[in-house]
Backbone bond lengths (Angstrom), bond angles and torsions (degrees), N, CA, C in turn:
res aa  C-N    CA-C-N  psi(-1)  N-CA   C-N-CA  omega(-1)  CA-C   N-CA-C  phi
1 X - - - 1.447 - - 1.525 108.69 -
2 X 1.546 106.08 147.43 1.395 90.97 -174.20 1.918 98.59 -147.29
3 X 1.217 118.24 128.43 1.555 122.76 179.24 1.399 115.21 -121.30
4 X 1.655 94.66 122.77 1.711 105.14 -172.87 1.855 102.70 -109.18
5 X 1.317 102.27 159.30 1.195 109.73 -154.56 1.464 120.39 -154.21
6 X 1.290 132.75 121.41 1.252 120.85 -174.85 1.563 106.79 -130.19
7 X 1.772 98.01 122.56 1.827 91.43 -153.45 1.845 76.59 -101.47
8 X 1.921 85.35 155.71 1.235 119.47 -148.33 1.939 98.94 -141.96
9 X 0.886 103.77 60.36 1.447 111.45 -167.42 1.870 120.62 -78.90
10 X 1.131 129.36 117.23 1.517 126.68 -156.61 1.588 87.98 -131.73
11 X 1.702 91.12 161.93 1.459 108.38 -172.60 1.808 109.89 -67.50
12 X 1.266 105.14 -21.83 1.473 106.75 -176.89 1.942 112.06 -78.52
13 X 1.437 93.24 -24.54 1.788 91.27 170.61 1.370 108.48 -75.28
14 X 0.997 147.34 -26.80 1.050 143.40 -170.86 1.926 107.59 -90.54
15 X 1.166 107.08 -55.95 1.104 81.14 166.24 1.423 140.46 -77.40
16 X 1.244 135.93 -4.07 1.441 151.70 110.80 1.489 118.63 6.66
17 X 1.735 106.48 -50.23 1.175 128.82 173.45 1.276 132.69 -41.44
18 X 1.562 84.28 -73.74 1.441 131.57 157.95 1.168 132.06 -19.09
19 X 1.674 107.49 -73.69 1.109 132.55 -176.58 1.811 113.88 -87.52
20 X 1.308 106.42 -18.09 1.698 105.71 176.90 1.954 89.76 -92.64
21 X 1.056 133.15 -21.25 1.946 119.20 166.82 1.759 100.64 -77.80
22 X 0.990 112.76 -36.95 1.411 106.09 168.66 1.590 123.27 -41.05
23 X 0.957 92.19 -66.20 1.855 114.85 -156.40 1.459 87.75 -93.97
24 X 1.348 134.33 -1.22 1.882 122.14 166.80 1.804 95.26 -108.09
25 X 1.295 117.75 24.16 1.536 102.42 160.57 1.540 119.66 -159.46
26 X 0.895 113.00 -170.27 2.031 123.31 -147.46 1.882 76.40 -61.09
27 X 1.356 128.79 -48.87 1.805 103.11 -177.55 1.275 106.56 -73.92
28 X 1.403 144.28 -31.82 1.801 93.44 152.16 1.100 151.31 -69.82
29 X 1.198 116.00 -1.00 1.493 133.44 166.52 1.670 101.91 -59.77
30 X 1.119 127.38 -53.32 1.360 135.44 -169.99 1.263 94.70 -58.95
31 X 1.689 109.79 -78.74 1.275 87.17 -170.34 1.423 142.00 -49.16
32 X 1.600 127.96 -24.82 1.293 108.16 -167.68 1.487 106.54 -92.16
33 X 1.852 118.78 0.21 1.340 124.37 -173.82 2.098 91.73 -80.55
34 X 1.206 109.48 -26.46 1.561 136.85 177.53 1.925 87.01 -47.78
35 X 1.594 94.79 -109.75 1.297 124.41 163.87 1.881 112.94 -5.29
36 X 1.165 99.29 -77.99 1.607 108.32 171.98 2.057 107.63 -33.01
37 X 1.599 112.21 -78.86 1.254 116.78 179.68 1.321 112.13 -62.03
38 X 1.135 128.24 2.65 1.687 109.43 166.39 1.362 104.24 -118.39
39 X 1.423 127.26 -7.81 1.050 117.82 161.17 2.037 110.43 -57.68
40 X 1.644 93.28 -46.27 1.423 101.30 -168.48 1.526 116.34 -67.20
41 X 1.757 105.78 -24.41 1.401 96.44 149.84 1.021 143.06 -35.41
42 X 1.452 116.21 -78.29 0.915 136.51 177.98 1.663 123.09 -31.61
43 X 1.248 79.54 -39.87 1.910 85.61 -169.94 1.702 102.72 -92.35
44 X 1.213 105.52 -18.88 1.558 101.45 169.98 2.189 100.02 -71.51
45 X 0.912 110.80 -83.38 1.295 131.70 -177.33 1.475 121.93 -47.49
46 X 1.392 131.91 -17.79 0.900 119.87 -148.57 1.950 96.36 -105.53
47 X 1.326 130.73 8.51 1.455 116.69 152.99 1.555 106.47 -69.61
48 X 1.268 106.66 -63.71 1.774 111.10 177.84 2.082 120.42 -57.52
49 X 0.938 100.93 -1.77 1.511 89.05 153.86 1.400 141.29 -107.23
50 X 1.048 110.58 162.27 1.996 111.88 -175.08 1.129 93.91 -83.80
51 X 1.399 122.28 162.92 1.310 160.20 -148.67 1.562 105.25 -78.46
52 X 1.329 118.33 -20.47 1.443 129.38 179.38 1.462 106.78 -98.69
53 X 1.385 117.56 -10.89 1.674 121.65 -165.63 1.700 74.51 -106.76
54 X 1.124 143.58 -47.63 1.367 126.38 -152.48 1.446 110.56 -99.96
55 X 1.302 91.66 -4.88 2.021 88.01 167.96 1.348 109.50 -89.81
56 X 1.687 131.65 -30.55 1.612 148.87 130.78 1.407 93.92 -1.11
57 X 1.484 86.70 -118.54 1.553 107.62 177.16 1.700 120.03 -14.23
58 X 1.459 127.09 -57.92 1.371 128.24 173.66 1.818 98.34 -56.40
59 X 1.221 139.49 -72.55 1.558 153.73 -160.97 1.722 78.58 -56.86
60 X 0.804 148.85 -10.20 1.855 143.32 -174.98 1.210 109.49 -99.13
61 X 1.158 95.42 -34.58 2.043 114.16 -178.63 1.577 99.38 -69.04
62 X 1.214 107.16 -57.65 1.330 104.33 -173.44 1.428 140.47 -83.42
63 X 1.584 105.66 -15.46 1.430 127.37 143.72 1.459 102.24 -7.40
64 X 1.283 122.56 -109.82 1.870 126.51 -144.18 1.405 83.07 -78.02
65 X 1.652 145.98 -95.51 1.216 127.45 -160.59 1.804 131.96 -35.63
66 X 0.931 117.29 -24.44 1.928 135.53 171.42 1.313 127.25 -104.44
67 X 1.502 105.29 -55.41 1.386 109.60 -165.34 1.351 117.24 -88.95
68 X 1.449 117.69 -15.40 1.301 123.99 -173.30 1.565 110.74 -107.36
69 X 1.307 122.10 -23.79 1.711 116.61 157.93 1.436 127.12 -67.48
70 X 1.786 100.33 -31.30 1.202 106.60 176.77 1.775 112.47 -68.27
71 X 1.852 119.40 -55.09 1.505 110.90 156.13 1.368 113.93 -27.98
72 X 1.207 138.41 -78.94 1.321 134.37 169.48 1.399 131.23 -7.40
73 X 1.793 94.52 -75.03 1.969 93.83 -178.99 1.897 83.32 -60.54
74 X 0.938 138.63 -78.29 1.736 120.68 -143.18 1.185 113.93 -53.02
75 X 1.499 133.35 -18.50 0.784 122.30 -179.94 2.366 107.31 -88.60
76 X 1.280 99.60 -18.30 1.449 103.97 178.41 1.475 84.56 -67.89
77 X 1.213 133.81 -49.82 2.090 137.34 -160.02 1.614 83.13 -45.53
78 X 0.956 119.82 -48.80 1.783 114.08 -154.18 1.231 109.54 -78.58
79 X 1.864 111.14 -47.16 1.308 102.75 163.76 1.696 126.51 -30.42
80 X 1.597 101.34 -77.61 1.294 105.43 -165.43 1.648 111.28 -68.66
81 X 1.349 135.48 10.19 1.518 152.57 168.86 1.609 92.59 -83.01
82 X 1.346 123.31 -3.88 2.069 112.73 174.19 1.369 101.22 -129.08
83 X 1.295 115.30 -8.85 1.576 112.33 166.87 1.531 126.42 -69.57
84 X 1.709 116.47 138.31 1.135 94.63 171.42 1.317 130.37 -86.11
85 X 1.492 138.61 135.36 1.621 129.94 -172.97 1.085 101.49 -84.06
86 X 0.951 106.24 139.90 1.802 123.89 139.92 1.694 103.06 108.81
87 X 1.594 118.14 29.43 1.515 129.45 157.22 1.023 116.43 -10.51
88 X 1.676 154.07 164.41 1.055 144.94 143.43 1.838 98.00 -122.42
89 X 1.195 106.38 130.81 1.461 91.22 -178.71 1.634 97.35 -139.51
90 X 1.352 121.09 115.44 1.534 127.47 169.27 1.872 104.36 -101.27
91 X 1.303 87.78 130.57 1.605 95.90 168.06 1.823 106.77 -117.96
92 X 1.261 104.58 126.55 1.273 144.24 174.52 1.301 117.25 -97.17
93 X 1.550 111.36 -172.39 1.525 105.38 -160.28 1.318 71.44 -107.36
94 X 1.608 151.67 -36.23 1.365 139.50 -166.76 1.663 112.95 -82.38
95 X 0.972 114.49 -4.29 1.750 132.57 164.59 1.184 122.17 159.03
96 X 2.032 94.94 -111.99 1.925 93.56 178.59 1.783 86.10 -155.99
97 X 1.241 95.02 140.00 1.156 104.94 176.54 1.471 111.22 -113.97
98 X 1.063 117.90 143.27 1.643 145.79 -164.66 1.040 119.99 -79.99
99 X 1.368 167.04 109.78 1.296 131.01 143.95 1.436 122.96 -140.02
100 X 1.456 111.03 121.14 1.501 107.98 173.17 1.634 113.01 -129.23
101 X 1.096 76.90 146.18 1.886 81.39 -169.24 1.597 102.29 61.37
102 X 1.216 116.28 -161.95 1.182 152.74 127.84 1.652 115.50 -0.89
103 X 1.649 105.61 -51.37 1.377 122.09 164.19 1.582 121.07 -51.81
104 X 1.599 128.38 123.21 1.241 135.89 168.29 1.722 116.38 -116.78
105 X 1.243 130.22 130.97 1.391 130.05 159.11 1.336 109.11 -136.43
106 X 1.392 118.77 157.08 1.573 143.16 -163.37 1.367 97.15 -127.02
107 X 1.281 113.38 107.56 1.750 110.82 -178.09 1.356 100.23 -110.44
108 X 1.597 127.16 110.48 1.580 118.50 166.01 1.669 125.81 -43.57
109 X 1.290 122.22 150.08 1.333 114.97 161.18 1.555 113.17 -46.37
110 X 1.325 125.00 -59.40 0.859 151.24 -152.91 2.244 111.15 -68.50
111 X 2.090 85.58 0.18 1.377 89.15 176.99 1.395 98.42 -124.66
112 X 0.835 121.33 -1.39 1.821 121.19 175.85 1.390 99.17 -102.38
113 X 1.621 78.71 147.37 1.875 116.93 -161.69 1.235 112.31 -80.62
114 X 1.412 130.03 -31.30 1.275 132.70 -169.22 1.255 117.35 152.80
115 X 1.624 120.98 174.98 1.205 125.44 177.01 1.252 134.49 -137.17
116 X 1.527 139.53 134.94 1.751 120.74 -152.41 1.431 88.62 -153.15
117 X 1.506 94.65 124.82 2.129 111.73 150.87 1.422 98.05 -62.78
118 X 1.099 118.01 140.22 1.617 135.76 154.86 1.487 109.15 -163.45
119 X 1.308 100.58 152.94 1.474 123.24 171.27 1.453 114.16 21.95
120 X 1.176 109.67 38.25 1.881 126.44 163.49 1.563 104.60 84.13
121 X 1.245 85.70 58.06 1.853 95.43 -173.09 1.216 109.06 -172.61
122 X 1.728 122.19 142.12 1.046 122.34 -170.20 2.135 97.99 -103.16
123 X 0.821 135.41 127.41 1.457 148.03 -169.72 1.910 106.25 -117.34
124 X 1.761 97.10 95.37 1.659 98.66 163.48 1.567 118.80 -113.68
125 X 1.127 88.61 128.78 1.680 106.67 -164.42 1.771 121.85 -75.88
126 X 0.826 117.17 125.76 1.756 95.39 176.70 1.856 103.75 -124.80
127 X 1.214 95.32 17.46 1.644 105.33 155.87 1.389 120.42 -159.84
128 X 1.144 130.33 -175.18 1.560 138.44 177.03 1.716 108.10 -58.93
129 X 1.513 115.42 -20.07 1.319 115.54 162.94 1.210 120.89 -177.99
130 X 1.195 122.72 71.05 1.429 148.76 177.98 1.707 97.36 -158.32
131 X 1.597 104.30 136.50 1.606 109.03 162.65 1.896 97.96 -176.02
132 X 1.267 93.23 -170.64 1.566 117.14 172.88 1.238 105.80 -101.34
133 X 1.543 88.05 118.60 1.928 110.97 168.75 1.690 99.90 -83.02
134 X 1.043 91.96 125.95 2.011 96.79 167.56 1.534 93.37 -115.17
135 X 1.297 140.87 139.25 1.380 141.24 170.06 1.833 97.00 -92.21
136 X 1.302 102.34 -179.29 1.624 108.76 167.32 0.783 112.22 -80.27
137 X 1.649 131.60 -41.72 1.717 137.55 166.52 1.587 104.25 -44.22
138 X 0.874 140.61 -28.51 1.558 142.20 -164.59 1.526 97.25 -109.09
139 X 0.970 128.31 -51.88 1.644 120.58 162.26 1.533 123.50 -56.34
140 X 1.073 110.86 -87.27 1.295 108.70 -178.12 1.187 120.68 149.12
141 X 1.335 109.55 -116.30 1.652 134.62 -179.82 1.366 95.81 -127.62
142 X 1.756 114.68 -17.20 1.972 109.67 -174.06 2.027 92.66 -89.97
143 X 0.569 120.28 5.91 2.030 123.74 168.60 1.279 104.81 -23.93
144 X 1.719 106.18 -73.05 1.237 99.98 -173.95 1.994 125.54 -71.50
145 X 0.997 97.58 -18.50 1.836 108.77 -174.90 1.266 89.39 -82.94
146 X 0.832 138.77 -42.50 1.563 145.67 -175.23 1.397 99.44 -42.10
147 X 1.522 91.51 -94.73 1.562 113.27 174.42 1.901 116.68 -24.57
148 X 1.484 110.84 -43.31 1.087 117.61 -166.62 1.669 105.34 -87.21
149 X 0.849 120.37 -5.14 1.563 129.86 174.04 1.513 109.77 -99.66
150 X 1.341 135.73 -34.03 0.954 128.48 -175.91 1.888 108.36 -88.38
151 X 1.217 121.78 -27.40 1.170 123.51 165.66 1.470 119.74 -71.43
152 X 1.739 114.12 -27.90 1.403 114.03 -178.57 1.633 94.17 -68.64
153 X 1.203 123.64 -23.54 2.025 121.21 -167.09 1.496 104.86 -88.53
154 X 1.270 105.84 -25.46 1.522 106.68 -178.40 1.990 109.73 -82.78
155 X 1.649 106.69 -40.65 1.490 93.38 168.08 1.626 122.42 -93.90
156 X 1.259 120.08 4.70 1.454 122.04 133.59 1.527 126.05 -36.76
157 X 1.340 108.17 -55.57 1.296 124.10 -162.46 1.397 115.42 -97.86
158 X 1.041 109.14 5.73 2.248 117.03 172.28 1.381 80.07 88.69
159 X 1.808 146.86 29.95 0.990 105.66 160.09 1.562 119.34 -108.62
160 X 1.349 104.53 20.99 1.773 116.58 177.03 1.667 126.20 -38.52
161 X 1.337 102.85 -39.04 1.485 104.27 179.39 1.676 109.22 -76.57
162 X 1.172 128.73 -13.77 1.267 144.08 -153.99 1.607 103.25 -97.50
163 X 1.623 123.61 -28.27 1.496 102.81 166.59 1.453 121.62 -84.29
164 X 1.129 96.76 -157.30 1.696 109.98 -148.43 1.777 93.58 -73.99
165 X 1.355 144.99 155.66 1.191 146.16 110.81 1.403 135.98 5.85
166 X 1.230 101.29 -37.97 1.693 119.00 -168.86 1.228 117.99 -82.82
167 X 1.892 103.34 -46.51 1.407 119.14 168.47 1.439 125.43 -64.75
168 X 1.605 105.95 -25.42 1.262 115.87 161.66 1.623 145.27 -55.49
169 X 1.442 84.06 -36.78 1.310 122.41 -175.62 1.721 112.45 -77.98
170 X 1.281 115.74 -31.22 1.313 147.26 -174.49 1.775 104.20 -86.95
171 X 1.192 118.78 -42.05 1.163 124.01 -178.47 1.684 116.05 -72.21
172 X 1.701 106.40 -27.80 1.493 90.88 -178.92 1.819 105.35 165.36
């Protein structure tokens, strides 16, 4: 079997990213326990304050729901402004082959770290934090065969303990 691929990476996948590791751990919990009590401020407090306490209070409100996705996507803009576009990445039964530009690499199974569904994207790693983003738009309808081929090469290869939790979890 063989899957070719041309990653296509935008500021909105990333922050997608972002914001679904956010909001699946103890800091999103904060924030919306955040969000929640200053909302409830506000609405407790906000006849009895001056005009400088209620422009506060409002700029508090909007903190984690506004102000902090928006930091996010600009800071994803910059990310993907150092990425290179237009990857070519085929996975084979002998790994994944690379190619941009002019540029070629042959990455063994046997050197990639693992593999994880997240936030509408399949993510294969070939270190502790560096890998290939595949989105679903770039997959398709092959997502799941995909996914399921690249994990069958990784626990072939001693790299079974190395995917995600989720897939695990999914399996049985």
């Amino acid at each position: 079997m063989r899957y070719q691929y041309e990653s296509k990476i935008r500021p909105l996948d990333f922050w997608a990213l972002s914001m679904y590791r956010t909001y699946h751990s103890l800091v999103g919990v904060c924030n919306i326990v955040f969000a929640v009590a200053m909302i409830l401020l506000t609405v407790r407090f906000w006849a009895q304050a001056s005009d400088g306490v209620q422009a506060l209070l409002f700029l508090a409100c909007l903190l984690i729901p506004v102000i902090q996705p928006l930091g996010v996507y600009l800071k994803a803009k910059a990310q993907v402004s150092v990425i290179p576009q237009g990857t070519r990445l085929v996975f084979s039964e002998d790994g994944i082959h690379v190619t941009l530009g002019q540029q070629q690499e042959q990455i063994r199974w046997d050197m990639v770290k693992g593999v994880r569904r997240e936030a509408n994207m399949v993510i294969v790693y070939t270190d502790a934090n560096h890998g290939y983003m595949l989105t679903d738009r770039v997959l398709g309808k092959e997502k799941d065969a995909f996914f399921r081929f690249v994990e069958a090469h990784l626990t072939s290869k001693g790299n079974a303990s190395k995917t995600s939790k989720k897939s695990k979890k999914r399996k049985g």
